[in-house]
N, C-alpha and C positions, 0 to 999 in steps of 0.2 A: 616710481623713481627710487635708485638703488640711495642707500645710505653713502655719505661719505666716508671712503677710509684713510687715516695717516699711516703713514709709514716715516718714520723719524731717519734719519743720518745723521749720526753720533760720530760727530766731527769736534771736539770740543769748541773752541773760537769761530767754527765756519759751520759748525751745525742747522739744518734744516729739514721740512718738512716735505714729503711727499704726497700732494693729495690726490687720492681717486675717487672718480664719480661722475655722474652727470649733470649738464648746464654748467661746466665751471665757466667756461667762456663769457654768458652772461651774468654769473655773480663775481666775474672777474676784477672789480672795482671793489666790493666789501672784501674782498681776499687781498688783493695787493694794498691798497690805498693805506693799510695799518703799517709797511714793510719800507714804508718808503718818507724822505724827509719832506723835498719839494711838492705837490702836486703835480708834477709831470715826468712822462713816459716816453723813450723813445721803441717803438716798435718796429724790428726787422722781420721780416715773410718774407716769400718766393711769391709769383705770380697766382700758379695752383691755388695754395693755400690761401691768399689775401682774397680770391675772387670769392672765398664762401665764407671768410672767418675774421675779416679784418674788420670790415665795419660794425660788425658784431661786438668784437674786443675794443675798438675807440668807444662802442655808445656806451659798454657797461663802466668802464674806465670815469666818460666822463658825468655819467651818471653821480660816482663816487667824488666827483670835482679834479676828478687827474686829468689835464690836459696831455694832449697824444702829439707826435711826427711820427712820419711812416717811411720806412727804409725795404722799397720792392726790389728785390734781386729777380733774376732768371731761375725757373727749377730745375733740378736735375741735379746729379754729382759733379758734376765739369762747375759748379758753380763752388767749388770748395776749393777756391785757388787763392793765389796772389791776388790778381786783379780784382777780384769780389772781394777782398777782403779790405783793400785799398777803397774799394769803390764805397765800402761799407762804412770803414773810419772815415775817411772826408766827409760823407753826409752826414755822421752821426754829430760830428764836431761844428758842422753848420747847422744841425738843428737845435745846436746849442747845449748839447749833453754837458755836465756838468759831473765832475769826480765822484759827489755823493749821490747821482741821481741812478736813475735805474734804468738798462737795457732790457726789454723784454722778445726774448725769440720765440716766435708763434711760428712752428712748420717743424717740419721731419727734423731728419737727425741732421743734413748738409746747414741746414737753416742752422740749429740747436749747434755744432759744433764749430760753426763762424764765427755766428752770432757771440759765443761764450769768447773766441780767440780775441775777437776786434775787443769785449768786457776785459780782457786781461791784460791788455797792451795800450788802450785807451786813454790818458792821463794817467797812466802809469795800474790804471785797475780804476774799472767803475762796475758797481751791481750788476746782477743780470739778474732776471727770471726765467725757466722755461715751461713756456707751453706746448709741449709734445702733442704733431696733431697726427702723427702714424704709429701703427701699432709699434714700430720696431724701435725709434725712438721711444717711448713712453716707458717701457721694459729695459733700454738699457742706455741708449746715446745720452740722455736728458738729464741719468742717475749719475752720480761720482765726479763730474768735473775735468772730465777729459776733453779740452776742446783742439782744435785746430786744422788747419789743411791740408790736400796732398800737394806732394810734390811731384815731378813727373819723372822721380826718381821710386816715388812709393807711394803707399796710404800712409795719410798722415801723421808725415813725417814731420811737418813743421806745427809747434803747438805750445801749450801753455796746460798744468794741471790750475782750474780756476772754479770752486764750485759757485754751483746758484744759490742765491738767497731760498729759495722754493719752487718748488716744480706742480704746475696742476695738470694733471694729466685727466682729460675729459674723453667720455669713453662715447659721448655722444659723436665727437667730429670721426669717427673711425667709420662712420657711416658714408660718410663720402670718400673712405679708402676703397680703390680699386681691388679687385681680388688679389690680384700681381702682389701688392704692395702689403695686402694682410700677412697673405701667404710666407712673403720675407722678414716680415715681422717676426710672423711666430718661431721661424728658425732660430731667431734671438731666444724667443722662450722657451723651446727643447732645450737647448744648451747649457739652461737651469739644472735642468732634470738630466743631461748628459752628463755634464759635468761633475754635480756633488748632491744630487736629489733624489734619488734612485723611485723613492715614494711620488714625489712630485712627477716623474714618469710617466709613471704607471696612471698617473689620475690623467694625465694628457694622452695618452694611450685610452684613457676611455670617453674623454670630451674632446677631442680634434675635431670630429666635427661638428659639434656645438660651435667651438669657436671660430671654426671660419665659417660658419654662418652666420656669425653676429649675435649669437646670444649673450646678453650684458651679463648673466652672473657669473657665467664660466670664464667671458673676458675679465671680467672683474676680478675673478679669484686668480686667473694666470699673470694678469699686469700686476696684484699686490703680490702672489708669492715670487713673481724675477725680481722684483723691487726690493723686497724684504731680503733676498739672499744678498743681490747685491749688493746693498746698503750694508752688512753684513761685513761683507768680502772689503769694500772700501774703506770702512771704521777699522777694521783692522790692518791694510794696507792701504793707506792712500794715494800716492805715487805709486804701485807698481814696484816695488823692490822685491815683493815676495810672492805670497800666493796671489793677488791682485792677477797675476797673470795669467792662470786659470780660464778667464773671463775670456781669454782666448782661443779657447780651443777650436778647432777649425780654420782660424785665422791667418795662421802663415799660411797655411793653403791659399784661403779665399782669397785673400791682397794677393799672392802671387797674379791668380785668375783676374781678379777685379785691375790689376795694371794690363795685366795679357791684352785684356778688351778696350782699352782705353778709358775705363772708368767712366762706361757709356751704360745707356738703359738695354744692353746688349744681355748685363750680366747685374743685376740689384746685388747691393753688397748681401743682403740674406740669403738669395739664392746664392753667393759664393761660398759663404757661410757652412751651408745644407751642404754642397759639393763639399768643399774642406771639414765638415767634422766628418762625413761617410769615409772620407780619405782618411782622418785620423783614426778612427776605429781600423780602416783596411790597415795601415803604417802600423798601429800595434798589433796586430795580427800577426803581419810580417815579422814582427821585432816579439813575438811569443808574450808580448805583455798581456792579451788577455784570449778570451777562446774562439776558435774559427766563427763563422757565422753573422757575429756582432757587428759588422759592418752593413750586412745582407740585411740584418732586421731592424737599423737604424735609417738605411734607405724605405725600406719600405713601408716605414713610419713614415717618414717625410715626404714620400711621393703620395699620400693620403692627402697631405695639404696643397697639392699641388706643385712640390718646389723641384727642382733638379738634383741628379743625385751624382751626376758623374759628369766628366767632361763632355763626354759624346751628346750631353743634351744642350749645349752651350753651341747658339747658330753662330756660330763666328768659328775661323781658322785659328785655330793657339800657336803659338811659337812652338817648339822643340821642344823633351826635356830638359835640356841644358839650359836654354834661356830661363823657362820656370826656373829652376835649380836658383840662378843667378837672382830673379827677381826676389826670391826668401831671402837672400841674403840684405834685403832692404829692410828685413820685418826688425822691429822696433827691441824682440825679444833677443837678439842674437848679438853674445859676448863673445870678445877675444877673436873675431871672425868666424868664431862656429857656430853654427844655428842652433837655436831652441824650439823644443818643439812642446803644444800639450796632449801627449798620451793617456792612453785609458787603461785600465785594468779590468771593469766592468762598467755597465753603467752605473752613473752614478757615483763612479772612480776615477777619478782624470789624475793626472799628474804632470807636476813638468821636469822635461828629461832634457836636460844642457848636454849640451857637444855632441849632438847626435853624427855619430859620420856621415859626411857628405854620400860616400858611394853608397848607402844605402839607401837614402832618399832620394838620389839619380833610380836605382835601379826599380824602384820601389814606384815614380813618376813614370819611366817608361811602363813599368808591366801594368801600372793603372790606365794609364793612356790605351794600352794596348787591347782593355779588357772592358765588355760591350755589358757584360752580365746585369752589375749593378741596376744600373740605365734601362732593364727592361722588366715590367711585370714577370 
């Protein structure tokens, strides 16, 4: 069994730890029980998650003498609404949660970014912790404190920035991730190495498939270095006013798609992810920010892992360019009514380009739409 690693967030007054490893879930009680005032926890999951991992986390809990309630929601993205979130605070507040006590979200990222919204708004803000139980969370929804839900106007557009007390990210429960679901994960971790790692790349370039096979050290080295950058990126921007937004590249794309589909298991937000950064690479290609090709050999990394690379692999009918076009306009980046976008210059070089003209990103939607290449070996 691998050694435990931290990874710190240098947040001054909201500062915490990130730990990786295996068995957290069962030494899940000697890790929180020091974090916390009352001896008691309220635990929110999905169905999924609680059928292999919840009783797990109440015994180690009350091992340490923390007594537990348990808050099961439905799985899926359609469960990061209004009504979950409502459904979520009512129960929390009859299980008696109390202002100083602690929320703990066990499950992906829909889990991990409710979970944190209902901790924010709660008696005006109570604790959280999270337990990331899918690759994609663990790497990046669970890091920095961004919680909240979609609206059916967008991806999450209604939200609170609220960080966790501590996150343990146990590399054992990834074993009961579906491939679908690793696979979308890892999209999260290229985007490390797309974005400002150029080295970290190239090391993913030669362990992809170690880690979708499940080998713990290479996971273990992938989930601390997104972390470590992350955490990085956050300590020096923590709301998003500056480079923090970086963290998106790919994004306005993906949210466009991931609204397209309903925000259905149609289209996993990683797989939107994979689709929108092979577009951003294609968009700066278009736009001469970096050199032909980059787009071709980004995809074909990412169809190594199994993910989607273009719309044409997406089983469902898209809207038009135009409606996409429109649906960006919902993305969280975009000032004064003009859209932001994050471009590349190389790998390894992202950038963000404000005001991008609309008619380019029309034309730019249609000719991608129109073009099969990407999408095929």
């Amino acid at each position: 069994m691998m050694k435990n690693e931290t990874v710190h967030v240098d947040l001054a007054g909201r500062s915490y730890d990130i730990t990786i490893g295996q068995g957290l879930i069962d030494k899940a009680g000697l890790l929180i029980a020091p974090l916390i005032k009352r001896k008691f926890a309220a635990i929110v999951t999905d169905e999924n998650v609680g059928r292999y991992h919840l009783e797990r986390l109440q015994t180690a809990l009350l091992a340490a003498g923390v007594e537990t309630k348990s808050v099961i929601l439905p799985a899926g993205e359609k469960t990061k609404s209004y009504e979950s979130l409502a459904k979520a605070c009512d129960a929390l507040l009859i299980a008696g949660v109390e202002r100083k006590d602690v929320v703990i979200a066990l499950g992906g990222g829909v889990i991990g970014d409710l979970t944190g919204f209902a901790a924010a708004i709660l008696r005006r803000g109570v604790n959280f912790i999270q337990i990331p139980t899918s690759l994609l969370a663990q790497v990046d929804s669970s890091v920095g404190g961004k919680t909240g839900i979609n609206s059916p106007l967008g991806k999450n557009l209604i939200g609170a920035f609220h960080q966790p007390v501590a996150v343990l990210a146990d590399l054992d429960v990834l074993a009961t991730l579906p491939q679908r679901q690793r696979a979308a994960g890892y999209a999260e971790i290229v985007k490390y190495g797309l974005l400002g790692d150029a080295k970290f790349y190239a090391w993913l370039d030669q362990n992809i498939e170690a880690i979708m096979k499940g080998d713990v050290a290479a996971t273990a080295h992938a989930v601390k270095t997104s972390c470590e950058m992350k955490a990085r990126i956050v300590a020096e921007d923590e709301t998003e006013t500056g480079v923090r937004a970086l963290l998106n590249l790919g994004h306005t794309f993906g949210h466009a798609l991931e609204a397209a589909t309903g925000y259905s298991d149609t289209l996993l937000h990683g797989e939107a992810v994979a689709i929108g950064m092979v577009q951003a690479f294609g968009f700066s290609e278009l736009l001469g920010h970096c050199a032909q090709g980059l787009s071709r050999k980004v995809a074909d990394h990412l169809r190594r892992a199994g993910l989607p690379t273009h719309v044409s692999d997406i089983k469902a009918t898209l809207p038009p360019p135009e409606v996409l076009l429109k649906l960006m306009y919902q993305d969280k980046k975009a000032e004064g009514g003009k859209l932001t976008f994050i471009l590349t210059k190389a790998i390894g070089e992202s950038f963000i380009a404000k005001g991008v003209d609309e008619a380019k990103v029309l034309a730019f939607i249609k000719q991608d739409s129109a073009k099969q290449g990407l999408a095929k070996p």
